[in-house]
Structures are given as structure tokens and as C-alpha cells.
C-alpha positions as CSV (number, residue, x, y, z in Angstrom):
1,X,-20.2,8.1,-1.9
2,X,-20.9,5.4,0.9
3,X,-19.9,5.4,5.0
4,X,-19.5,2.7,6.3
5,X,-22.3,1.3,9.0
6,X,-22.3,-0.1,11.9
7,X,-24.4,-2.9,10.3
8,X,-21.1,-3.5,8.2
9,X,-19.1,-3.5,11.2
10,X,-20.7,-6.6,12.1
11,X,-22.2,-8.5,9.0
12,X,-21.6,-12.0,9.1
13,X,-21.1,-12.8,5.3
14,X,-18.5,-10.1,5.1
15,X,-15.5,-12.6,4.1
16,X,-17.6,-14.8,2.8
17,X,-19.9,-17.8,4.1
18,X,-17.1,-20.0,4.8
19,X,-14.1,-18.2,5.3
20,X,-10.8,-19.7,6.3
21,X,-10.3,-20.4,9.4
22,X,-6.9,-19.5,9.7
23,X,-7.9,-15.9,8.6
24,X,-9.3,-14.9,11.8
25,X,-6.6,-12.4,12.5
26,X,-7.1,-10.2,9.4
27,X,-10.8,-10.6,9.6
28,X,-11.0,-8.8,13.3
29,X,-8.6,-6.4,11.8
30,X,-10.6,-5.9,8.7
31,X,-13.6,-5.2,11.6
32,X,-11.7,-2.6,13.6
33,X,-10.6,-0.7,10.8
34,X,-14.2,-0.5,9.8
35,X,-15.1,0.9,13.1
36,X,-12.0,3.5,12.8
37,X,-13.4,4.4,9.2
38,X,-16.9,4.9,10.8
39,X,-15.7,7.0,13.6
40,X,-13.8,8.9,11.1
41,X,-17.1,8.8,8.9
42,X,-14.9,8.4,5.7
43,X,-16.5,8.8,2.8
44,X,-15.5,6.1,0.1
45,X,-15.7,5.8,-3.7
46,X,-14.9,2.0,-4.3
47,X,-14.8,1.4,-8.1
48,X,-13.6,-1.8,-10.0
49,X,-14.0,-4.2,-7.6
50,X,-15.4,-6.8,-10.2
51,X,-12.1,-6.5,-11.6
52,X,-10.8,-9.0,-8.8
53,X,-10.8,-12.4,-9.6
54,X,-13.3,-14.6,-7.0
55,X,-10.2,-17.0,-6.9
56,X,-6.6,-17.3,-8.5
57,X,-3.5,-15.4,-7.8
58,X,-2.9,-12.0,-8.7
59,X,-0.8,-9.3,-8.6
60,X,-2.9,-5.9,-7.0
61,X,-0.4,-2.7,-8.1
62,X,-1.4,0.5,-6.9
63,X,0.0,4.3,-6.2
64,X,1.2,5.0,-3.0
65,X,0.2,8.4,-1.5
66,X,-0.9,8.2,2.0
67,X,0.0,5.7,5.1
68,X,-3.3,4.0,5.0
69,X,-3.1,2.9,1.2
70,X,-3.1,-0.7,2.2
71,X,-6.4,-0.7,4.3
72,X,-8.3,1.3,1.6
73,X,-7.4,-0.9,-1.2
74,X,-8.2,-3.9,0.4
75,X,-11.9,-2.6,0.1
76,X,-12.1,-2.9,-3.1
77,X,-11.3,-6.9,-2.6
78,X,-14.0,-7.9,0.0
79,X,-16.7,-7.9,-2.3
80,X,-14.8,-11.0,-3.9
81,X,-14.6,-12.2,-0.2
82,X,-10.6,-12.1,-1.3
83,X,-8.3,-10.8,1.3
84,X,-4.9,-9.3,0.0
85,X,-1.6,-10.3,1.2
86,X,0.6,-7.1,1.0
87,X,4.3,-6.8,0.5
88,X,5.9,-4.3,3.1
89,X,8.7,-2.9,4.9
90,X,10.5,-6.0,7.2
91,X,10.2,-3.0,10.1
92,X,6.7,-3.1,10.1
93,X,7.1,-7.1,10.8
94,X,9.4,-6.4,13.8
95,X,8.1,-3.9,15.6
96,X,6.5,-5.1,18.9
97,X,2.7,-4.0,18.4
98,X,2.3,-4.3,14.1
99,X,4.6,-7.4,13.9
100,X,2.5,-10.1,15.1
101,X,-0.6,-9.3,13.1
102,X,1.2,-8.9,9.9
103,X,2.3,-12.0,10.3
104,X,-0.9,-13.4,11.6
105,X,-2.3,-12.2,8.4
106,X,0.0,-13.6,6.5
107,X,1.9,-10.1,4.6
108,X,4.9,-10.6,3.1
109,X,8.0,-8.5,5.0
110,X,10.5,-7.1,2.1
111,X,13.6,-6.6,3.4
112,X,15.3,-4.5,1.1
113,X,19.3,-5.4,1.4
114,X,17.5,-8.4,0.2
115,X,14.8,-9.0,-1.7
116,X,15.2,-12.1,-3.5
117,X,13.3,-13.9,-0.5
118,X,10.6,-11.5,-0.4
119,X,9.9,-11.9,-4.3
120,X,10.1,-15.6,-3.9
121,X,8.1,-15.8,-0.9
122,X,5.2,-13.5,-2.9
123,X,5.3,-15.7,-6.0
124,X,4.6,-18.4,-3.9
125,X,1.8,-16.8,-2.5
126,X,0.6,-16.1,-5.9
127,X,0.7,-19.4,-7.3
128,X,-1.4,-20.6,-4.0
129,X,-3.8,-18.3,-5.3
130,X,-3.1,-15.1,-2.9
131,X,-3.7,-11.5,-3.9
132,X,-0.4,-9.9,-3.4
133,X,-0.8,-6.0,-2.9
134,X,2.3,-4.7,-3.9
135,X,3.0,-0.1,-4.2
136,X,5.8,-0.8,-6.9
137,X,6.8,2.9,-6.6
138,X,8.2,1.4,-3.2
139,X,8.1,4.7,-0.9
140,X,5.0,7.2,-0.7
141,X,5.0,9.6,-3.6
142,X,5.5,12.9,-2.2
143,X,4.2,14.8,-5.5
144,X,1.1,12.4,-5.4
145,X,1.7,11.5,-9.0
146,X,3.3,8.0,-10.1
147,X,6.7,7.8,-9.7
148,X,9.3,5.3,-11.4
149,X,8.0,2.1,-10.2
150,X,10.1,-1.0,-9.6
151,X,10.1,-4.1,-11.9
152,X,9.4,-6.4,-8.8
153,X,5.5,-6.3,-9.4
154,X,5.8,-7.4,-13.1
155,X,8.3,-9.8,-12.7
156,X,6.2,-11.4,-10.6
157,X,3.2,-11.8,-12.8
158,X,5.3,-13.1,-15.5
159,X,6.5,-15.7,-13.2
160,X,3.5,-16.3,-11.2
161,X,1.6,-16.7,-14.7
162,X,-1.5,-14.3,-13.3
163,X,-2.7,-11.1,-13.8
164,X,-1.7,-7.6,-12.7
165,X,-4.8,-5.5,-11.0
166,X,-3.5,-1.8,-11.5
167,X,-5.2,0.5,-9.2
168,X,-5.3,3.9,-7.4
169,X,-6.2,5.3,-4.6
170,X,-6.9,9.4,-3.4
171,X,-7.9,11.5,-0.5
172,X,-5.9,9.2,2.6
173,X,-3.3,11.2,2.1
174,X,-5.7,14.3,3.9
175,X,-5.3,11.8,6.9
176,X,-2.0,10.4,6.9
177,X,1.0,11.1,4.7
178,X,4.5,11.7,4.8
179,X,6.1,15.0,6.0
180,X,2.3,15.9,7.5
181,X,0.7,15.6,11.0
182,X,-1.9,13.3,11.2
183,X,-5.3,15.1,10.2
184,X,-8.7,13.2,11.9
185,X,-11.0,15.4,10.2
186,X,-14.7,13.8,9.9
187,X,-16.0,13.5,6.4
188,X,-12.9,13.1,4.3
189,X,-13.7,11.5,0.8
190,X,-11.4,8.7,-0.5
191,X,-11.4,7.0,-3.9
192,X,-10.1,3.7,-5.1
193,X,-9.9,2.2,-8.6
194,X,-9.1,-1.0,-9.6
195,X,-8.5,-0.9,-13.4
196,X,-9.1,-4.3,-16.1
197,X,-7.0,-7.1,-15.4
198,X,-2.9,-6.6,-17.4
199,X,-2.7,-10.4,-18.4
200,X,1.2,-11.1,-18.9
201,X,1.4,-12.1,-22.8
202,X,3.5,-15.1,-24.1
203,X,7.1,-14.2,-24.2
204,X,6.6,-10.7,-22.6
205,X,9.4,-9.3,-20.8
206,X,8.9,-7.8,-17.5
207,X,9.7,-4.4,-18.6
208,X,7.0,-4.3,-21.1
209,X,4.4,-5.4,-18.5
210,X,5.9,-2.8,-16.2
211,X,5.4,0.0,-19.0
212,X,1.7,-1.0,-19.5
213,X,0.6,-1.2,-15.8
214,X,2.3,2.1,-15.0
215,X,0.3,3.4,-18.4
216,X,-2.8,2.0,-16.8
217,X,-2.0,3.4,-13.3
218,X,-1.5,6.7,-14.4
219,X,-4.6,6.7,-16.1
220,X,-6.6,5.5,-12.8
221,X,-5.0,8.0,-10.4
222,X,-6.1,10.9,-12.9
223,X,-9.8,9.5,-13.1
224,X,-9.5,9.5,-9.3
225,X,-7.7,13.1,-9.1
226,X,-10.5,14.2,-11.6
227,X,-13.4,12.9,-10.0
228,X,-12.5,13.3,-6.4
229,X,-15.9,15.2,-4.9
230,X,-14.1,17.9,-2.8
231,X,-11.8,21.1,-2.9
232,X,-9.5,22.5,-1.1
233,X,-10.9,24.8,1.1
234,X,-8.5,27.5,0.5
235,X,-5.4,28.8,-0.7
236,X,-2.9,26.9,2.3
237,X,-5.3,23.5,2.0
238,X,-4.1,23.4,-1.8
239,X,-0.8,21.2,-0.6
240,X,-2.6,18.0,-1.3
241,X,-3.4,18.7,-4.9
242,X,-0.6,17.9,-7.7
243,X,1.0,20.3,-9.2
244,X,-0.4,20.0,-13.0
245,X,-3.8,20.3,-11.3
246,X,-2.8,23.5,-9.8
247,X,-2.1,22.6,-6.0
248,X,1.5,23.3,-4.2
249,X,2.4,20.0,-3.9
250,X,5.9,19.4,-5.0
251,X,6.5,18.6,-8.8
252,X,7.6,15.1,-9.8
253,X,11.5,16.6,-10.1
254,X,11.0,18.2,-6.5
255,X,10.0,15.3,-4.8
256,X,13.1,12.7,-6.3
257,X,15.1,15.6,-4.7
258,X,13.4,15.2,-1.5
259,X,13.6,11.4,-1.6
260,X,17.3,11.5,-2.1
261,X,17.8,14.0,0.7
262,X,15.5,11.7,2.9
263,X,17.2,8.4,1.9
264,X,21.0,10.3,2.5
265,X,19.1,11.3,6.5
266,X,17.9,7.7,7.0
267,X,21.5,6.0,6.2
268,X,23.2,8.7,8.9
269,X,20.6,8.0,11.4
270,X,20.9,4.2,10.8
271,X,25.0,4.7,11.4
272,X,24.3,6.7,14.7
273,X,22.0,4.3,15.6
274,X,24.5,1.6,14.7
275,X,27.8,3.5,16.9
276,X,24.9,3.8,19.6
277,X,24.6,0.1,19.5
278,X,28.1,-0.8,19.2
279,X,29.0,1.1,22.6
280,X,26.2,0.0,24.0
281,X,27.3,-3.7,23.3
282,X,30.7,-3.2,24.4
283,X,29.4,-1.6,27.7
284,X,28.1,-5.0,28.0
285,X,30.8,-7.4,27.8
286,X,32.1,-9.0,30.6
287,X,36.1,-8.3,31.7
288,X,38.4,-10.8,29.9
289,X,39.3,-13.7,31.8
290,X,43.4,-12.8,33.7
């Protein structure tokens, strides 16, 4: 298990020895997220990582447990000097302190009442050579298993013509996860995996990549779960554990139910919001003309 040093805070070849200038952004925020982890003094199991191709497009697809899934993973790519371009919510991308650096470093925003311009907009970035991070089980799993993932992830590989890096990661979700208050506890352990490359093979349908990367991811997450160097330190700490290991985290059955009940709360507060707005805008309008 490594911390990360102040001496990595600041190492010059970090991204490489001639980075891309246009990648200044994500390299200061690569930087202060190191000196967050340091703070934190997170400890980090980083396996795989010569899994990443040096260049090339591919497709990253990993679990999704914890809010901070994106930073971790994109350890495992910096000893390739590769930085990875993310696909995530288009609310991230507007909102007035995260939007301008996701954009600066160059994520893709998904809208999801429609996609189509998110998926084309990553397999663009693929065929440039980008490594597109995508979580295809699309929300945080709240029984920290895999859930059903989406096809979006293979689809693009197939039509992107590059590999699929399946991965997981453990142990951020002891930090940050949904339905939890934020936890800043020193000396947390997290894990990440990066698994052999899933190259798309000639006339293979998306659905039979997808099948085969969630086979792979499933795999990874239990080596992580399995491995993972510490315990719950009692009875009430045992909600981070999955059920089948024998922690209280929802099962896989319980959590769809929760996701359903939290979808059916977002779309009522999104038509308050929407009334709120409405009232507000007629408020607004000037008198009509006699």
C-alpha cells in the first residue's frame, strides 16, 4: 500500500516529459487532488496499470461505488502519462464552480434525455486516441456490487474499433458515497484494478462485449473486495461491506428498489423546481402593451 508524497505532488515528469500543452487544466487538478489525497493520507492499492495502452483509444469501464471513482481510477493511467476523459452527468458541466474545469479538461457531459451526442462526441474522442472513463452501471451502486450496466460502453468499442479496460475500484466509498455524510478519516485504504484489455472481436455484437466486460468486472471488484487490507471496526461500521461478504449493505434487489424510489423523488423535485420556475418567469414579464 503506497501514500502519496509530497515529492509526487510536485514531480515534474508526472504526465510525461512533453505533455500537451493544452492539458494544463487537468494537470493542476491532477496536483491538487494529490495534495487532498495526501492530507487525507489515503492509502492506495493501484494494480493493472500496464494494462493501459501508452497511446490509442480506449474504452476504461469500471464499477461505480463512491463519488470520487473518477479521481481514483485515473491513477491507474498516469503511469502511461495517459489522462482519461470521463463521461458524466451534463449537471456537473453547468454548475458554476465544476463546469469550467470539466470542460477545460476536456470530459464529455452526458445529457441523458439525449445521449446520442454524448456517445458520438466520446467515440470521437476515442478514435483521436482519448481514454474515455465511462461507470456503465450509470448511477453509484448502492449494494456495492455491479449492477445492470448499460450498453453505451460497448457500443462504443465496437464502433471506436479499441479496446475495453474493465476495472474496479474499493474503499472511496468510506469517504464519499450516496445516502452517507462525508467521512475525512485519515488512513483509509483504496484499491483499483484495471483488468487485460476486452478487444471487440470481428462481427461481435455489443451485447456480447457487454456480457464479457461485466464477467471481467465482476471478477475485479471481488479480487478488490477480497483483498481490501482492512475491517470494519465493528458491528455498525459493517454498512460498507456487501451483503454476500457479510456486511449490511443493501442486497442487489434492495438497492434497484431504492433507485426506483430515488429516481420517482428526483422527477417530483425536478417538476416543483419546474412550477417554481414557471411563476417565477411569469412574475417577470412585463404588462402587455393597451
Amino acid at each position: 500500500m503506497d501514500t502519496v508524497s509530497w515529492r509526487d505532488v510536485v514531480r515534474r515528469g508526472l504526465l510525461g516529459p512533453r505533455p500537451d500543452p493544452r492539458d494544463r487544466p487537468y494537470r493542476l487538478v491532477i496536483r491538487l487532488a494529490l495534495v487532498v489525497f495526501r492530507l487525507l493520507r489515503l492509502r492506495f492499492d493501484v494494480r493493472g496499470c500496464e494494462h493501459v495502452p501508452p497511446s490509442g483509444g480506449a474504452v476504461l469501464a469500471s464499477n461505480h461505488v463512491s463519488y470520487l471513482d473518477f479521481t481514483f481510477l485515473g491513477l491507474a493511467a498516469l503511469p502511461q502519462h495517459r489522462l482519461v476523459r470521463f463521461m458524466a452527468k451534463a449537471s456537473v458541466f453547468g454548475h458554476w464552480f465544476t463546469g469550467p474545469f470539466m470542460r477545460a479538461m476536456q470530459h464529455i457531459p452526458v445529457d441523458r434525455t439525449a445521449g446520442a451526442a454524448a456517445f458520438d462526441a466520446a467515440v470521437r474522442a476515442l478514435k483521436d486516441g482519448q481514454v474515455v472513463g465511462v461507470f456503465p452501471e450509470a448511477t453509484i451502486s448502492q449494494s456495492f456490487t455491479v449492477k445492470d450496466l448499460k450498453a453505451g460502453a460497448a457500443r462504443m468499442a465496437v464502433q471506436a474499433g479499441v479496446p475495453i479496460l474493465p476495472a474496479a475500484v474499493w474503499g472511496g466509498h468510506r469517504v464519499a458515497t450516496k445516502k452517507r455524510p462525508v467521512d475525512l478519516t485519515r488512513g483509509r485504504a483504496v484499491t483499483v484494478l484495471v483488468g487485460e484489455p476486452i478487444v471487440p472481436q470481428p462481427g461481435e455484437t455489443p451485447a456480447a462485449l457487454l456480457a464479457r466486460t461485466r464477467v471481467a468486472m465482476e471478477a475485479l471488484l471481488d479480487e478488490a473486495q477480497r483483498t481490501y487490507p482492512q475491517q470494519p471496526a465493528g458491528p455498525e461500521d459493517r454498512w460498507w461491506v456487501p451483503a454476500h461478504l457479510g456486511g449490511t449493505a443493501p442486497t442487489l434487489a434492495e438497492a434497484a428498489a431504492r433507485d426506483v424510489e430515488d429516481a420517482a423523488g428526483r422527477r417530483v423535485r425536478s417538476r416543483r423546481r419546474a412550477r417554481l420556475r414557471a411563476r417565477l418567469t411569469g412574475r417577470r414579464r412585463p404588462p402587455a402593451a393597451a
